[in-house]
Each structure stands twice: as structure tokens, then as C-alpha cells.
C-alpha positions as CSV (number, residue, x, y, z in Angstrom):
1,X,0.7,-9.6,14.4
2,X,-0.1,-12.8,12.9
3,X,-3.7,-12.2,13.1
4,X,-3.4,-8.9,11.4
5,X,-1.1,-11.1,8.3
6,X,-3.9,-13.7,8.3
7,X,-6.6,-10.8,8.0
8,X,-4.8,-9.3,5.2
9,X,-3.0,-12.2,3.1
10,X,-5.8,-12.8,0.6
11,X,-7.3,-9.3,0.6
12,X,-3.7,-9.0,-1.5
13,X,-5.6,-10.2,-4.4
14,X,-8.5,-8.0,-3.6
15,X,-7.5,-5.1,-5.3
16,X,-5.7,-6.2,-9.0
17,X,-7.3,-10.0,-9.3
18,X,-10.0,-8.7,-11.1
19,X,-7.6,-6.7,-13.5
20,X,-7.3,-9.7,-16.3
21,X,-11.2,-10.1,-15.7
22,X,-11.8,-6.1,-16.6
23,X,-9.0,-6.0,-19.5
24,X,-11.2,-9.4,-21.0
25,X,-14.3,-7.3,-20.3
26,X,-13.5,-4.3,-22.1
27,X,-13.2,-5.5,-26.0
28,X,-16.6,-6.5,-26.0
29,X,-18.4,-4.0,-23.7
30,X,-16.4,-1.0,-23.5
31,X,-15.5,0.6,-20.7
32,X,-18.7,2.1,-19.6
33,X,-20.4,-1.5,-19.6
34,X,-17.7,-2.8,-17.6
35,X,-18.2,-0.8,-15.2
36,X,-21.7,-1.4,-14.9
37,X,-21.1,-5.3,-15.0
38,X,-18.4,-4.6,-11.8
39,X,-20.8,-2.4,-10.0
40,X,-23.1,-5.0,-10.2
41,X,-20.9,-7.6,-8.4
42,X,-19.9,-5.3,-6.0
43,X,-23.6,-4.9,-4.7
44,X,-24.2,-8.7,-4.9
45,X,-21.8,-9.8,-3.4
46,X,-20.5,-6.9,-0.8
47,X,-23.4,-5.4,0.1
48,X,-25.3,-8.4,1.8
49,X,-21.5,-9.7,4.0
50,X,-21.5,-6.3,4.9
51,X,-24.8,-6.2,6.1
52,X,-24.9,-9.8,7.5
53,X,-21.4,-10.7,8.9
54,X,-19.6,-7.5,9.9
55,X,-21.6,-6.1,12.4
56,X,-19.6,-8.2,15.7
57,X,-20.5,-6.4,18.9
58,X,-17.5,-3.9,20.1
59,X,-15.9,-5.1,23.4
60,X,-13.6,-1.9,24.8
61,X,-10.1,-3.6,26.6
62,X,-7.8,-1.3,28.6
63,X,-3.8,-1.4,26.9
64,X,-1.1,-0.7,28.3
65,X,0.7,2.5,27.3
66,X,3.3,3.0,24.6
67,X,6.5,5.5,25.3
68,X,4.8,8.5,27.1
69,X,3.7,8.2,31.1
70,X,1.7,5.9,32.4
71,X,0.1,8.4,34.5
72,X,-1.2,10.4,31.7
73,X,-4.8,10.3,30.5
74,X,-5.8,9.1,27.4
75,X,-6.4,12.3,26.1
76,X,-3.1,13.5,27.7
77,X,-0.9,10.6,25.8
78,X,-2.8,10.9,22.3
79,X,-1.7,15.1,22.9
80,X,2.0,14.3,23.6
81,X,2.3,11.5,21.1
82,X,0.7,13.4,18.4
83,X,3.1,16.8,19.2
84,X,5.9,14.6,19.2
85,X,8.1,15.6,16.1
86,X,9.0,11.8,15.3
87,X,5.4,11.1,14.9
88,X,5.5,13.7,12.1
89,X,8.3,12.5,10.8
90,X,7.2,9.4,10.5
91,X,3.3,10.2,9.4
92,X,5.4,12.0,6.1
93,X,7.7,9.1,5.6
94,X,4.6,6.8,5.5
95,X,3.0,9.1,3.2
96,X,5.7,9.5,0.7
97,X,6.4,6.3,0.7
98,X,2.4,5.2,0.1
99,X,2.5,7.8,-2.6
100,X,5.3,6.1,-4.5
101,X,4.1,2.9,-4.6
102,X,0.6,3.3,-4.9
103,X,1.2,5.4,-7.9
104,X,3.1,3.2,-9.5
105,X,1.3,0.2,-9.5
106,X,-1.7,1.4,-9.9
107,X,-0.8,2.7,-13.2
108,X,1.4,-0.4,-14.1
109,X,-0.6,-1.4,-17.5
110,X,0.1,2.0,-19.0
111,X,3.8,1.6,-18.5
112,X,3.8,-1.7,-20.1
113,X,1.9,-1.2,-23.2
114,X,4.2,1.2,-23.7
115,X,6.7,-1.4,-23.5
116,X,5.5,-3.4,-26.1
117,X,2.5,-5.9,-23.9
118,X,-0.9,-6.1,-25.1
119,X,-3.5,-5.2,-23.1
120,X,-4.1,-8.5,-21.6
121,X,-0.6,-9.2,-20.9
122,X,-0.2,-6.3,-19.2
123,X,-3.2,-6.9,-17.3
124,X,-2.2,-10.1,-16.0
125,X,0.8,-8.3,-14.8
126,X,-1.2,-6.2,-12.9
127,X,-3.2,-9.0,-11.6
128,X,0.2,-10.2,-10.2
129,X,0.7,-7.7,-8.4
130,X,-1.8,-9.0,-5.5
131,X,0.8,-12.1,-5.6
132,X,3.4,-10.1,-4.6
133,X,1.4,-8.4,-2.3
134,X,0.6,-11.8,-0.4
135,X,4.1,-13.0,-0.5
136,X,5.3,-9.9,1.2
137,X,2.7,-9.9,4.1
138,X,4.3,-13.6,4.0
139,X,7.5,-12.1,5.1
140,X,6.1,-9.6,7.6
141,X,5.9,-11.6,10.9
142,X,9.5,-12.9,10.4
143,X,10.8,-9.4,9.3
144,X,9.1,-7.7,12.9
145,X,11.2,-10.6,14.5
146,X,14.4,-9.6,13.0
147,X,13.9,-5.8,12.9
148,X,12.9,-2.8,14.8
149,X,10.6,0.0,13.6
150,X,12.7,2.1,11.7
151,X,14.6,-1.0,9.6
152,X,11.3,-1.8,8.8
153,X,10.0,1.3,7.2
154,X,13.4,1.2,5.7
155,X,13.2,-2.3,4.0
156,X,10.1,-1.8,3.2
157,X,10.4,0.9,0.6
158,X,14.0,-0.3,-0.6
159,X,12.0,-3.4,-1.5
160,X,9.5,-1.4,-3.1
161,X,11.7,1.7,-4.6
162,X,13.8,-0.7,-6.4
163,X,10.8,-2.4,-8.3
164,X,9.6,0.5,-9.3
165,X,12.9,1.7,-10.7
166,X,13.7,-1.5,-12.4
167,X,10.5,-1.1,-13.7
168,X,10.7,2.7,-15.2
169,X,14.3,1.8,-16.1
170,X,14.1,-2.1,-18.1
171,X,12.4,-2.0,-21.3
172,X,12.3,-6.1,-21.2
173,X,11.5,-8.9,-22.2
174,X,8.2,-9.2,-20.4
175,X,8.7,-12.1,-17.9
176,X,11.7,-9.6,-16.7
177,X,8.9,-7.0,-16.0
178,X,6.1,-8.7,-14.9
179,X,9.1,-10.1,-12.1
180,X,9.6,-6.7,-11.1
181,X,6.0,-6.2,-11.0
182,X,5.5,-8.7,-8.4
183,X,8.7,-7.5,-6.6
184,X,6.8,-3.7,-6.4
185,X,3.9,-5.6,-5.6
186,X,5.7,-7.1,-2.6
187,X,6.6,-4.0,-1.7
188,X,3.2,-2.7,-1.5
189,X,1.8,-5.2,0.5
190,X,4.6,-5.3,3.4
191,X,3.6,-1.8,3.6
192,X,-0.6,-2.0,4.2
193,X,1.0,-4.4,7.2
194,X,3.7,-1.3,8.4
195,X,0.7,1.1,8.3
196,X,-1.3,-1.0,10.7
197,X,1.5,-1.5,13.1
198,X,3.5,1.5,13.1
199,X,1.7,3.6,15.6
200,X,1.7,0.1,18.2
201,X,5.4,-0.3,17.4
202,X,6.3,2.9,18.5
203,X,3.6,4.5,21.1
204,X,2.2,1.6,22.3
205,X,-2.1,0.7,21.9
206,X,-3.2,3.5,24.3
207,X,-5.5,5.7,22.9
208,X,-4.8,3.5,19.9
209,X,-8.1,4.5,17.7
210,X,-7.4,8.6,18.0
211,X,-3.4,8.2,17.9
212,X,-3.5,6.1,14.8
213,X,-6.4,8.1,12.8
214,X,-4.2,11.3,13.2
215,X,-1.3,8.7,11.6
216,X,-3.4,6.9,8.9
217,X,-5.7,10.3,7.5
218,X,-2.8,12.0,4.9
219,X,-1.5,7.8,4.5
220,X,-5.0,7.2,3.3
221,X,-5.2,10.4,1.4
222,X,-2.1,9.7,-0.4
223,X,-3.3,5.9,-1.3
224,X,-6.5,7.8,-2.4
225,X,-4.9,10.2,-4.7
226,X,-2.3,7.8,-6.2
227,X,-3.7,6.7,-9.4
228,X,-4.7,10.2,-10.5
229,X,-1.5,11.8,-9.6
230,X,0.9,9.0,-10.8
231,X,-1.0,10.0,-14.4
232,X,0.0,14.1,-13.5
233,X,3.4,13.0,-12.9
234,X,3.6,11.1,-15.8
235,X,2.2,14.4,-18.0
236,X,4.9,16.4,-15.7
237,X,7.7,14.4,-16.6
238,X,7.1,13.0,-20.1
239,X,5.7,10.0,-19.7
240,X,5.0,6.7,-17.4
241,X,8.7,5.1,-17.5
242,X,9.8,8.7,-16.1
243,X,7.2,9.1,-13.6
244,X,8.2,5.5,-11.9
245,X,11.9,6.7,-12.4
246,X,10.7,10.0,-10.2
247,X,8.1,8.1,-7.7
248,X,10.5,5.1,-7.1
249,X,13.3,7.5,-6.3
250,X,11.0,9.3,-4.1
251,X,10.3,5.7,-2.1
252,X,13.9,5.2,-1.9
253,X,14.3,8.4,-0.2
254,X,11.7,7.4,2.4
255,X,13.9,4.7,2.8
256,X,16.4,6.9,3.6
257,X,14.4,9.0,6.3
258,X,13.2,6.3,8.2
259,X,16.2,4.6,8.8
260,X,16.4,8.6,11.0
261,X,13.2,9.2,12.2
């Protein structure tokens, strides 16, 4: 588990540091432009440590089972496991969940120029985001001391839910928002930990790879779609501060659920 936090603490940034950088990018350039100028640091500086550095040679290791027979092939535990109507259960709650906050955040500036912060401002807010997202993978080792699976999925997304509800429901000032920012942002990142450890939590690291793509496909999915759909909520509902009120709701139910499943 630590190595997993350690893995994943700075890649919290990875995904809103550059938000200031794009907002500063776009009054001169435009959109279109900045795009090209991020594309182009993506292939410099991505493209060669992917091809250089993360190419390790695979070493298979046998694992113990999880809750189903020791006796059982591989393929025999992955069948159970995956037919096992908790493991649905909890695949949805995941994806809910991942739904909820990924939405939101994703589409944080929109909600806060509506509330009054300049581009930039809100921006920075976003960028803040990956701060919250380090200080909850922070928190994650001593939480899977204290907890057991299902108070964890449940803390989670009350951490979460209630960001993004103080967040559709405050109007201000801005440090007040940006705090709940960082709080959703928290949120989010305890969760991209939960993902990677739910399935060895539960069912052990036996057939680990087939168990846990079955688990992390709609999860993904949901991540994937998030920014597009928390914009058709928004258009559903009547605009951003409603959407978070729906979508945080919805992550507070999850809450609820897997505190059962």
C-alpha cells in the first residue's frame, strides 16, 4: 500500500497543475494554439520516458488467494469472484461514485466564473485540486489501518460528496470555494487509491490482472466520460451549481451503498 501512495502522490498534480499554465495560455493564443503548444510538451517530454524508462521486464509471482477456494484454478476463482453479486455491487458503487466526482471537478472553472472568479482565479482553483488530491492519498495508508473495505468506500465519497455540495450550494467568497475545491479534490484522490485496492481488499491478488480489469473497465469508462457528461447534466438541470448539487448527491448515495455492499 505504501508503494502504491508513493507511486501516486505527485501524479495528484498531474492532471490540473497545468490548469493556471493553460488559462495564462489562452488570452494570447486562443484555444486552438494552446493546444498545440500542450501537444507539443506532451510528445517531448512523454514520449521519450515512455519509450526509455517504462519498459522493466515482467516477472510473474504466484499470490495467495482472496475469499473463494484455494483449490480453485485461476480461471475457476476469477468465474466465482466475478458472478459474485457483491462484486457487482461494488463495481456500480465505484462507478457512481467516479462519476460524481470526476464530473464535478473536472468542470470546476465553469461553476466558478459563474460565481463571480476570473478566469485565472478560477483556474488556480482548479490547479488546487491536485493539492487536495495529494493530501488525501496522504491520508490513505492510515485510513486502510483504521478501516475495513466497505468504511472506506464509504468515507471516501462522504469526503467527496460533501465538497461537491458545498460547492454547488456556497456562492462565496472565493477562499471559501477554492477550500471546498481542495476538499473535493481530496476526495478524488483517496479514491484513484480505493480503485487500485478494492479488488485485493476484498478477493485477494489471485487472478488479480483478469479480476480487477472486469472491476476497473465501466470505473474507467465513467472517469472517461465525466467531463462531457457533467456539461449534459448541467444543460439537464439548468446549470453547473445544480449539476454539482445532483452529482454530489449522487456520491453521497454511493456513500450510502457501500457502507451495504
Amino acid at each position: 500500500m505504501r508503494a502504491l501512495t508513493t507511486l501516486t502522490l505527485v501524479a495528484g498534480f498531474s492532471s490540473t497543475v497545468f490548469a493556471p499554465l493553460t488559462a495564462a495560455l489562452v488570452g494570447p493564443l486562443g484555444w486552438r494554439s494552446t493546444f498545440v503548444v500542450l501537444a507539443g510538451i506532451l510528445a517531448v517530454v512523454t514520449v521519450p520516458l515512455h519509450a526509455l524508462l517504462l519498459t522493466p521486464p515482467w516477472r510473474p509471482r504466484e499470490h495467495a488467494g482472496g475469499e473463494v477456494d484455494g483449490r480453485q484454478t485461476d480461471a475457476e476463482h476469477a468465474r466465482a469472484v466475478l458472478r459474485n453479486p457483491r462484486f457487482v455491487g461494488v463495481t456500480v458503487v465505484m462507478t457512481v461514485g467516479a462519476f460524481g466526482l470526476y464530473a464535478t471537478t473536472i468542470n470546476l472553472v465553469p461553476l466558478l466564473e459563474g460565481r463571480g472568479l476570473d478566469l485565472g482565479l478560477a483556474a488556480l482553483a482548479l490547479g488546487l485540486t491536485g493539492a487536495g488530491q495529494v493530501l488525501g492519498r496522504l491520508g490513505f495508508v492510515p485510513l486502510v489501518r483504521r478501516t475495513g473495505p466497505k468504511a472506506r468506500i464509504a468515507m471516501v465519497f462522504t469526503l467527496g460528496g460533501v465538497g461537491v455540495v458545498a460547492l454547488a450550494l456556497v456562492p462565496g467568497p472565493a477562499p471559501l470555494l477554492v477550500a471546498f475545491a481542495v476538499v473535493a479534490g481530496a476526495g478524488r484522490g483517496l479514491h484513484t487509491l480505493l480503485q487500485a485496492s478494492t479488488v485485493a481488499d476484498r478477493w485477494g491478488t489471485r487472478a488479480f490482472g483478469r479480476i480487477n480489469g472486469v472491476f476497473s473497465a465501466p470505473v474507467t469508462l465513467a472517469v472517461a466520460l465525466a467531463p462531457a457528461g457533467g456539461v449534459a447534466v448541467a444543460g439537464l438541470v439548468g446549470g453547473f451549481p445544480a449539476a454539482f448539487l445532483v452529482l454530489g448527491l449522487m456520491t453521497l448515495l454511493a456513500a450510502v451503498v457501500g457502507l451495504v455492499v
